[in-house]
N, C-alpha and C positions, 0 to 999 in steps of 0.2 A: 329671601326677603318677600312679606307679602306688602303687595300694594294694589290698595282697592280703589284708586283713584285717578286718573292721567288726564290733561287735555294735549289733545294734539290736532294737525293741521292735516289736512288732506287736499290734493287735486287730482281734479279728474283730465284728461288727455285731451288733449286740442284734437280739433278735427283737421284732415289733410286738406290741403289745396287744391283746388279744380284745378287742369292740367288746361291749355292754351296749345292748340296741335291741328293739325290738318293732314289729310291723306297724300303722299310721295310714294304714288305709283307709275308705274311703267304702263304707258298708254290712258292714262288716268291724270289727264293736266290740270283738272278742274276739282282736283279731289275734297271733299266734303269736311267740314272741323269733327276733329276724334280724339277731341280731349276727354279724357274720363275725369272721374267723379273721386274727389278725395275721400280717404278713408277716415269712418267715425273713429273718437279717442273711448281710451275705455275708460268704464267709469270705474268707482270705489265703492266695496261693498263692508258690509261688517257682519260677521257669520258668526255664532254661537257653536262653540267649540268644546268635545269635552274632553281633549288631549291637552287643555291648560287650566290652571287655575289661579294663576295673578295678570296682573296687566304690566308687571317690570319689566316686558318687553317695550311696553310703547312710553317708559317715563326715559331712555336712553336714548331714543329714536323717535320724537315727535313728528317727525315731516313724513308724510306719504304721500308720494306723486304714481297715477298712473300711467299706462303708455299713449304719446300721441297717434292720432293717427297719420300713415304716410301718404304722399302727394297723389294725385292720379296722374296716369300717364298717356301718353299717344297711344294710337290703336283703341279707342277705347277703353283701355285697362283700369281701371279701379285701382285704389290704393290700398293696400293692406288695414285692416282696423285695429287700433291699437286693443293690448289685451288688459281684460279686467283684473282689476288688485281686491283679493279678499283679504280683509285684517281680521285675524282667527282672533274671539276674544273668552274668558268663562261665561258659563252657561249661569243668567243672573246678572247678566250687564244691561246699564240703561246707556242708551245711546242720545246726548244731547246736543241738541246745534247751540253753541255760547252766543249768546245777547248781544249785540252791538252795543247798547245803550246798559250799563253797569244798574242802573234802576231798577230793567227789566227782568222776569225771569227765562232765563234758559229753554227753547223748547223741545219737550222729546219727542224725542223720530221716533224710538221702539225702545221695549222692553225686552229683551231677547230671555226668555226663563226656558227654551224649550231647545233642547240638540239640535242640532242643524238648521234653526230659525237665521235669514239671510234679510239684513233691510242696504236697499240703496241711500247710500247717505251724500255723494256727488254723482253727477250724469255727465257723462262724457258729450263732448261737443259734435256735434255732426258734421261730416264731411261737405265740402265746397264741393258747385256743379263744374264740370267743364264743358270746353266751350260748345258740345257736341248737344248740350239741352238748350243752347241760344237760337239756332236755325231756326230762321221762318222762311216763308215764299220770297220776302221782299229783302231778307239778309242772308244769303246763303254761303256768308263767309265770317262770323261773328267771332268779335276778339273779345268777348265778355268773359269772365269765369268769377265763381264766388269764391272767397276765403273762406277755410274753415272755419267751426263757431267752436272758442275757447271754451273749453269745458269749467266745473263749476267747481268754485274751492271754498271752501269752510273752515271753519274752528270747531273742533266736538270738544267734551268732556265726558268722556267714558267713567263713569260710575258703577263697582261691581257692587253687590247685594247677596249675600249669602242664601242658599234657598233649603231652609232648614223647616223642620215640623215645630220642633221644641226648642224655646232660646233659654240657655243658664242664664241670670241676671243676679247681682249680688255686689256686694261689697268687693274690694280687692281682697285676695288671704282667704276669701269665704270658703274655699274648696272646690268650689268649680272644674276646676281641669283635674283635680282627683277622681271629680261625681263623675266625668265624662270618662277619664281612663278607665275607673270602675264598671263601667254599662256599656262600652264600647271598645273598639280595638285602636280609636285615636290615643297618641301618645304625646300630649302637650308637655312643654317644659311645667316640672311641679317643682317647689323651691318655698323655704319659711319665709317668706318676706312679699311684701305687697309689690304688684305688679309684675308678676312674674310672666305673667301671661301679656303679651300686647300685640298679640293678632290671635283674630276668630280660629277656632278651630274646630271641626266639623266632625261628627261621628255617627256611625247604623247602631241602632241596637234593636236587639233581635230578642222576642219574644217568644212564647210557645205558638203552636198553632201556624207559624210561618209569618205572624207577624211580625212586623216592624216598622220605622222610623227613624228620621236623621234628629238628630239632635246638633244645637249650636252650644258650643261653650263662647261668649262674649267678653275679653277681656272685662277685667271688675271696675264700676262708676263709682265716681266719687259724689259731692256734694257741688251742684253747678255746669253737672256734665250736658244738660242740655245747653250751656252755652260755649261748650264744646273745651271744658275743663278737662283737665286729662285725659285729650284726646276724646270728648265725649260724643261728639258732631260723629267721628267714624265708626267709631263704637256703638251709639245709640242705630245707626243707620240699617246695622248688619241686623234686627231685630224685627223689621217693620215687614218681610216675609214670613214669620213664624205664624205658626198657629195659637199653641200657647208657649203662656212664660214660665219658668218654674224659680222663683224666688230662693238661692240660695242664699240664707241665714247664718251667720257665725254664733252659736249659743254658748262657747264654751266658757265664754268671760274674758278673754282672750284682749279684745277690742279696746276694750274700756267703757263700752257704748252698748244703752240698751238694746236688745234685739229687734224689740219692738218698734224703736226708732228706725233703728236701720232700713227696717220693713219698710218705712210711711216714708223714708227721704228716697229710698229708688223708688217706691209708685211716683214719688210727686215730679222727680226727675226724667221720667216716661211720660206725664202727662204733659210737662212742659217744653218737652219735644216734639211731640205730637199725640194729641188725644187721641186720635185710634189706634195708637199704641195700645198706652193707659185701659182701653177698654179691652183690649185679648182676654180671653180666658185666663184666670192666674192662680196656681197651687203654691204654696209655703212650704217649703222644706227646711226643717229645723236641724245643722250638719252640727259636727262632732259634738255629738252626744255620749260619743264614747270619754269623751272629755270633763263632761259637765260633773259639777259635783254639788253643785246648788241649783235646784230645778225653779226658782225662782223665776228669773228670767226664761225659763222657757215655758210656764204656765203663762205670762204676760204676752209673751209672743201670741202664744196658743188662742188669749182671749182677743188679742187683735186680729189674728186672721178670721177665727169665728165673726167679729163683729163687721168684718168687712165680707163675709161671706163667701171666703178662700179656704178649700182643703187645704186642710196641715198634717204633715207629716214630720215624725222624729226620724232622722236618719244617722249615718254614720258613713261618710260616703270613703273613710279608711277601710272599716271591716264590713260594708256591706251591709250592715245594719238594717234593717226599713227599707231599702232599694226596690226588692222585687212588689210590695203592696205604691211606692210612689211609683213606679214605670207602670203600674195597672191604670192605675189612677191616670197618668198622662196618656194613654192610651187612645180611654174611654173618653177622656174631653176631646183629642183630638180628633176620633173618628166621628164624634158628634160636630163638632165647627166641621170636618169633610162633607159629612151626610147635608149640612145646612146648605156649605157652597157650593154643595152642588144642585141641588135643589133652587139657587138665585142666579140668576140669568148674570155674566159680568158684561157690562159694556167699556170698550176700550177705549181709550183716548186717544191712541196713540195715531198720528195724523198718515192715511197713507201716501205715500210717496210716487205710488204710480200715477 
């Protein structure tokens, strides 16, 4: 099961208690306070992991607690510090602290897109003094000690994000997870009938020269999906890391619905979800062609993508058809948006925690 979505609850370890002690020695009547110092709790961390790839770990298991720390003791002794909890999560999670106030929005800690990126998300409590930091000239017998300070608990909402170059986008049926089994070694369920697909599935393809890139196949959107129609909310979301889009088209007549249309109702469904979607780089791919028997519709297609000033290609994403001139084509855009961002400074948001 993939699941790109959990909230769950976390606390960080109480700190140990100042310990209340005095020296019991031999020849030593008057002995000094030797309470030691309670041990700090440990906190909770969230590391980016790339030995997993759902979060169905944490929709079973909400609750994570870490260790307290233990008490101090006489002699001086310090108390043990409780040990820190890391929740391994995919590489592509946003990490949110949830809203008290339903109004508000959610704010995120981190974006973890990078291997072993680690943000603190609770801080373990610190340890209580004992009573051996109370002595002054005028008290040299002090029954004081501090309590540990409870460490910090929250509500997250972990949100994963696919981190792909190229996102399939299209109708349901369009061919999507054929184009991707086709160009890569991902092997989605492929099946005649709409929705066959209903989780992202990710693939390398690999070009001459050594190059390559991931590609995202995106379960297929309906009409409405930015209000989160057919599952449109998770689906749209998996999108908003890509570089560009490649607009997969049903031309075969198949549908009942022009091509063209289909085209203009997923742009408008990407923009109503969010406009910096909508603006990505975005190629037309015109699929089973090998089907078409009236090119009608796909010369209409053809003049809508021209008029919106999107590369169109005919393909055949069964036999391969037009594949290797559209994987050039995606290529070249997306090493061009690289070349840009890399060239534009990013500034983060994301608030730090230390």
């Amino acid at each position: 099961m993939f699941v790109d979505q959990v909230d769950i609850h976390v606390t960080a370890g109480d700190g140990g208690r100042g310990c209340l002690a005095f020296r019991r020695e031999m020849r030593v009547p008057r002995g000094g306070p030797s309470g030691g110092d309670g041990g700090h709790g440990g906190s909770v961390y969230v590391v980016a992991s790339p030995h997993t790839s759902t979060l169905i770990n944490y929709r079973f298991h909400p609750e994570f607690r870490a260790e307290r720390g233990q008490h101090g003791e006489g002699s001086n002794r310090t108390g043990h510090s409780g040990g820190d909890l890391e929740l391994a999560v995919p590489v592509g999670t946003l990490v949110l602290e949830k809203s008290i106030d339903p109004a508000q929005p959610d704010r995120l800690l981190a974006d973890l897109t990078e291997e072993g990126q680690r943000v603190l998300v609770a801080r373990g409590g610190r340890g209580g003094l004992g009573n051996a930091h109370f002595a002054t000239s005028t008290n040299r017998a002090p029954r004081k000690v501090q309590p540990g300070e409870p460490g910090e608990e929250k509500d997250l909402r972990l949100e994963l994000k696919l981190l792909a170059d190229v996102g399939l986008v299209g109708f349901p049926n369009a061919g999507k997870s054929t184009l991707i089994s086709r160009i890569s070694a991902a092997r989605p369920k492929i099946a005649d009938y709409p929705f066959t697909t209903l989780t992202p599935n990710l693939g390398v393809v690999g070009l001459s020269d050594d190059r390559s890139f991931v590609v995202a196949d995106v379960p297929g959107l309906i009409e409405g999906a930015h209000r989160g129609h057919g599952l449109g909310h998770q689906f749209l979301r998996h999108l908003e890391r890509t570089k560009v889009l490649v607009h997969v088209v049903d031309v075969s007549g198949a549908t009942g619905r022009p091509a063209a249309q289909d085209l203009d109702t997923v742009r408008d469904e990407l923009q109503r979800f969010q406009p910096t979607l909508a603006a990505k780089p975005q190629i037309v791919a015109a699929n089973k062609m090998d089907a078409v028997t009236d090119h009608t519709d796909v010369r209409a297609l053809e003049a809508r993508a021209r008029a919106l000033d999107l590369p169109f290609f005919e393909i055949s994403a069964a036999s391969g058809a037009g594949l290797p001139a559209l994987l050039e084509a995606a290529w070249h855009v997306l090493a061009a948006e690289r070349a840009a961002g890399a060239a534009v400074p990013i500034e983060s948001d994301v608030a730090d925690r230390r």
